[in-house]
N, C-alpha and C positions, 0 to 999 in steps of 0.2 A: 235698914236699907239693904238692895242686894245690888252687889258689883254683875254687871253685864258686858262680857265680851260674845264677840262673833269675829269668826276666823273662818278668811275664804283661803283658798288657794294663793291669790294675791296681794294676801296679809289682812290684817284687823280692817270691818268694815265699820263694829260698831262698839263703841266702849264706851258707860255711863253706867252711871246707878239710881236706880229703879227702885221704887216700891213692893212692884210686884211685874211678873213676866209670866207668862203662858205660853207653852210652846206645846205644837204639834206633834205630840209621841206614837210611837207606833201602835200602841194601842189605845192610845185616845189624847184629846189635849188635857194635857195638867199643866197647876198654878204652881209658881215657886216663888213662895213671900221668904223672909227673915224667918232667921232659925230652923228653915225647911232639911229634912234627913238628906244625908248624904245619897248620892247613887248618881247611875249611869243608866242612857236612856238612848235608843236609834229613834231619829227624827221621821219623819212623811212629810210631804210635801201639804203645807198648811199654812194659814196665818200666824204668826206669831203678834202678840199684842205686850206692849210695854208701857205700862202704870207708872205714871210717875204727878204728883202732886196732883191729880185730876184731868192731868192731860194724859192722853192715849195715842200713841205710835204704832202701825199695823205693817207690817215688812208681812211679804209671800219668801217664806221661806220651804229649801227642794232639801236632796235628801241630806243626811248627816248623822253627826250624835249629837249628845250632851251630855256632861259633868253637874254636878250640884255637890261643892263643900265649902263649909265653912262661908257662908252667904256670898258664895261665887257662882256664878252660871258663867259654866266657858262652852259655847256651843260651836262646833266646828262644820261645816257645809259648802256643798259644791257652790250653793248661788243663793242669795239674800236679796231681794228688791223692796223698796219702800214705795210707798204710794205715788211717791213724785218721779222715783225711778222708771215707772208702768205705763204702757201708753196700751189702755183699753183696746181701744180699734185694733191694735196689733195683736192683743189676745187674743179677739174674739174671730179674727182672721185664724190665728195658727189654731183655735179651736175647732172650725170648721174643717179647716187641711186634715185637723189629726182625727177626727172625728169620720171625713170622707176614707181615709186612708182602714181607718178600723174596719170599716164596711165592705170593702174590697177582699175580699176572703178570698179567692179567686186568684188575685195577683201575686204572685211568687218572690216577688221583686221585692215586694215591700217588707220591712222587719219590721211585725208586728210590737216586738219588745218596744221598741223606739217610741212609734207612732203612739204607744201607749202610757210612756215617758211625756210627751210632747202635749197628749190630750190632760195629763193632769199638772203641769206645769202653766196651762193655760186657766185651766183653770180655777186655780189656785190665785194666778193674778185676776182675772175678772173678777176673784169671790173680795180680793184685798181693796180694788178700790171701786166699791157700789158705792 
């Protein structure tokens, strides 16, 4: 089994042990079962999926790292949402916003970093709970 923490800003969101866990790495998702190599890893904003006896939990998890020793996954991030956490409609709102705002090339106003922050935070959650 692997021990699984997540640590927000406002303390531990989620602590259990798991099977196996996949998380969104910056260069791609990888699996971390039992007896997995140590290392250290920067998150992207992605699904994270947690195995555990045949059931599957899916959190949208934004940016962060993570650790892997000694069958510990301690992953540290700005914001963690689960499915039940996610209200669709709201995404798929703040994806059009961020999406209109992108297109706006034009408008001086707007900070692009952000808006581009905003478009993959949204969609991150529509991808979590289809």
């Amino acid at each position: 089994m692997v021990n699984l923490k997540v640590i927000l800003p406002s303390g531990i969101k989620l602590e259990q042990e798991c099977s196996s866990v996949t998380i969104p790495g910056l260069d791609g998702d990888f699996a971390v079962l039992e007896g997995h190599t140590s290392f250290m890893s920067k998150i992207r904003p992605g699904i994270m999926t947690v195995e555990n006896g045949g059931n599957e939990g899916l959190y949208a998890m934004h940016d962060g790292f993570v650790t892997v020793e000694d069958d510990m996954v301690i992953l540290v991030c700005d914001r963690m949402e689960s499915t039940s956490d996610i209200d669709k409609n709201r995404a798929e709102d703040a994806l059009k916003r961020a999406k209109k705002r992108l297109q706006d090339v034009n408008n001086s106003d707007i900070d692009f970093r952000r808006a581009e922050f905003a478009l993959r935070r949204a969609m991150t959650r529509i991808a979590t709970v289809k």
